[in-house]
C-alpha positions as CSV (number, residue, x, y, z in Angstrom):
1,X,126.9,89.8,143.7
2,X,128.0,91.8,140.8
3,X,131.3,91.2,138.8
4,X,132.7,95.1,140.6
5,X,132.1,94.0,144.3
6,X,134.3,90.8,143.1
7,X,136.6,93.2,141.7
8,X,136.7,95.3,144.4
9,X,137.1,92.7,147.1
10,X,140.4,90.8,144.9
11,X,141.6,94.6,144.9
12,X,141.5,94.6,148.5
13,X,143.0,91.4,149.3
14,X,146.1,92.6,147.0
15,X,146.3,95.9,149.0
16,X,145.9,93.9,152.3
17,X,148.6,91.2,151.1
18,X,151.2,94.3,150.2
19,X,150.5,96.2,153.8
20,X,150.9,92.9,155.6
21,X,154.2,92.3,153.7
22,X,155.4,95.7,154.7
23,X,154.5,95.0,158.4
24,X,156.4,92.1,158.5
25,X,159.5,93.7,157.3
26,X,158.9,96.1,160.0
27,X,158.3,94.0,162.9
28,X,161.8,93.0,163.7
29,X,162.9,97.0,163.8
30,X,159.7,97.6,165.9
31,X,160.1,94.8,168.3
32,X,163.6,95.4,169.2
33,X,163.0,99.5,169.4
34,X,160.0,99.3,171.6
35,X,162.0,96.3,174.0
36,X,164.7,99.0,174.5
37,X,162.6,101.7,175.4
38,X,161.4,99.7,178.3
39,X,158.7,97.1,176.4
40,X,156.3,99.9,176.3
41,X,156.1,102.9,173.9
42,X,153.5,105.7,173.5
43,X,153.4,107.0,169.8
44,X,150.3,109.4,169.2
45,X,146.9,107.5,170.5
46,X,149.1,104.5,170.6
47,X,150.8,102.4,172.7
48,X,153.0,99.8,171.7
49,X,153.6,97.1,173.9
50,X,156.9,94.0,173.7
51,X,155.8,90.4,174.0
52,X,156.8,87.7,174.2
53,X,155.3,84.0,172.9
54,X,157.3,80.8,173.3
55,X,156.6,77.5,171.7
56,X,157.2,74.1,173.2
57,X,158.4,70.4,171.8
58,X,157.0,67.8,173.8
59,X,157.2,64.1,174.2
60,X,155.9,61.1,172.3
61,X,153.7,60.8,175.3
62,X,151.7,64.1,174.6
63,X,151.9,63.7,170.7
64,X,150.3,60.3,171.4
65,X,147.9,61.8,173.6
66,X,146.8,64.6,170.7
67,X,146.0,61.3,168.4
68,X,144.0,59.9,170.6
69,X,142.1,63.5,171.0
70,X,141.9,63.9,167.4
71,X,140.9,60.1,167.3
72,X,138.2,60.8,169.5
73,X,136.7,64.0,168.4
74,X,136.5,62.0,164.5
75,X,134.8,59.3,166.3
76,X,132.1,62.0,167.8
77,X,131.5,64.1,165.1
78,X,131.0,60.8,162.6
79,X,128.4,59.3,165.3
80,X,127.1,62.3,165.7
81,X,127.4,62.8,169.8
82,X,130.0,66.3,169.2
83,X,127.2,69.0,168.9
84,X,128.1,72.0,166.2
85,X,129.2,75.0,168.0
86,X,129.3,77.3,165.4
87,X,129.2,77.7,161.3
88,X,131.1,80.5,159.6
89,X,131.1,80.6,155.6
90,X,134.1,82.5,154.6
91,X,136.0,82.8,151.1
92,X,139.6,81.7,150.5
93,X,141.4,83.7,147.4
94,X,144.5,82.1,146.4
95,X,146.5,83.4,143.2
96,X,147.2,81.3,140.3
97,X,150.7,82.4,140.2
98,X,151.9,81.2,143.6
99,X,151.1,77.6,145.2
100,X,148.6,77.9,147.8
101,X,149.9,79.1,151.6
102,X,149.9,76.3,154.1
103,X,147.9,76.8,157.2
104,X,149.8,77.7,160.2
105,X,150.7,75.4,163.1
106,X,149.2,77.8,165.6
107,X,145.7,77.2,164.6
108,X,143.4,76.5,167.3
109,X,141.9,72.8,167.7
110,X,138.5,74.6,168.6
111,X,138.7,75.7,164.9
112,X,138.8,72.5,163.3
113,X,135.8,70.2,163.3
114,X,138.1,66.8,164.1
């Protein structure tokens, strides 16, 4: 890989970061527009739908039952009975200005070898 397609690629991520930031400041305006239109808007080729997610607490019971999941998928990945499902090689660009961004909570289990 040549230094430019690095270059290039950093570039992008910047321009990507900046769009993203500008689409979050958006969304709150957006959201609450299209949910008084009727939760569905037509804008060109478009259409913009409302949603809605929701997000639970739950008891000691379950959180004790995610342990013993986690627990168990260590267990079969060390002894080697989990099979792997898939491989991807990916790059992660952080910026030596800012501390590194947390992964979110709503990552998938699937996504996580343990």
């Amino acid at each position: 890989m040549e230094r430019s397609d690095i270059e290039r690629y950093v570039e992008l991520r910047k321009q990507i970061a900046e769009l993203e930031a500008q689409l979050e400041e958006l969304k709150p305006q957006v959201v609450e527009h299209v949910h008084e239109y009727g939760d569905k808007v037509k804008f060109g080729d478009y259409v913009l739908r409302s949603q809605v997610t929701r997000s639970w607490t739950y008891t000691a019971a379950v959180d004790d039952l995610k342990k013993q999941l986690t627990e168990k998928r260590r267990e079969e990945v060390a002894q080697g009975i989990a099979q792997l499902k898939k491989e991807t090689r990916f790059v992660i660009m952080t910026s030596l200005k800012q501390p590194p961004e947390q992964p979110h909570d709503s990552q998938a289990d699937e996504d996580y070898p343990f």
